[in-house]
N, C-alpha and C positions, 0 to 999 in steps of 0.2 A: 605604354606600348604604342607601336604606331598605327597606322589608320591600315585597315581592312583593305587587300587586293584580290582581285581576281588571278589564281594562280595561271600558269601557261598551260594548253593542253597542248596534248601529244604532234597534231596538227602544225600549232602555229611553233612548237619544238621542233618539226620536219623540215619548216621552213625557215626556220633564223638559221639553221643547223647549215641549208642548201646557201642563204644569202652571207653565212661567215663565209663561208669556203669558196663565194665569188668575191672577195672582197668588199663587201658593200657597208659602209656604214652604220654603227649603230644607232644614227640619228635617222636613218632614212628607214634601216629595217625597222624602228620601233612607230617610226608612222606608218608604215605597211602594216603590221597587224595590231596597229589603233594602240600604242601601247605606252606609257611614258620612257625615256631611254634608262633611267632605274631599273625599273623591272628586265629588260632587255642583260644589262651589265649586272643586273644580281644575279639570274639565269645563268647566267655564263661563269659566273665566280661558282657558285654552289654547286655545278652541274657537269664543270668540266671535267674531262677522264686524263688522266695522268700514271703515266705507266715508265717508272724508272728501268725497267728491264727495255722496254721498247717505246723507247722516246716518239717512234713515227708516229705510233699508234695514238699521239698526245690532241687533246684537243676538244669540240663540242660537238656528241654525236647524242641524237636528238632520242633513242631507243637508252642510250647510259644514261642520258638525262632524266627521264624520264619512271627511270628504274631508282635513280637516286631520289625523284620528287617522291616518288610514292613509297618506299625505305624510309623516309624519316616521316610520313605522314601514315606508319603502320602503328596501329596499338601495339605495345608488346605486353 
């Protein structure tokens, strides 16, 4: 298995959420919140919202994010 990370909180979700949506890189955003650009573009795979009925709606919104981090990290 691979090495141990610090998952994202809710915080630095609010803020890659703000810096996707200025365009800004994800080599620059993941030095912003100290992060390596993996964990940045894993975020973003795992996390994004995707809506066939309403394609606009599509994208990384940092509250669905966050709701899906902690969905799969629920006991059932």
């Amino acid at each position: 298995m691979g090495t141990h990370y610090c998952h994202l909180k809710l915080d630095e979700r609010r803020k890659l959420a703000k810096w996707l949506e200025a365009k800004m890189p994800i080599s620059e955003i993941a030095d912003r919140l100290g992060r390596d650009p993996s964990t940045i573009y894993r975020d973003i795979k795992r996390n994004r919202h995707t809506d066939d009925e309403l394609p606009e709606l599509n994208g990384y919104h940092a509250l669905v994010a966050q709701d899906k981090y902690e969905q799969r990290r629920a006991i059932h």
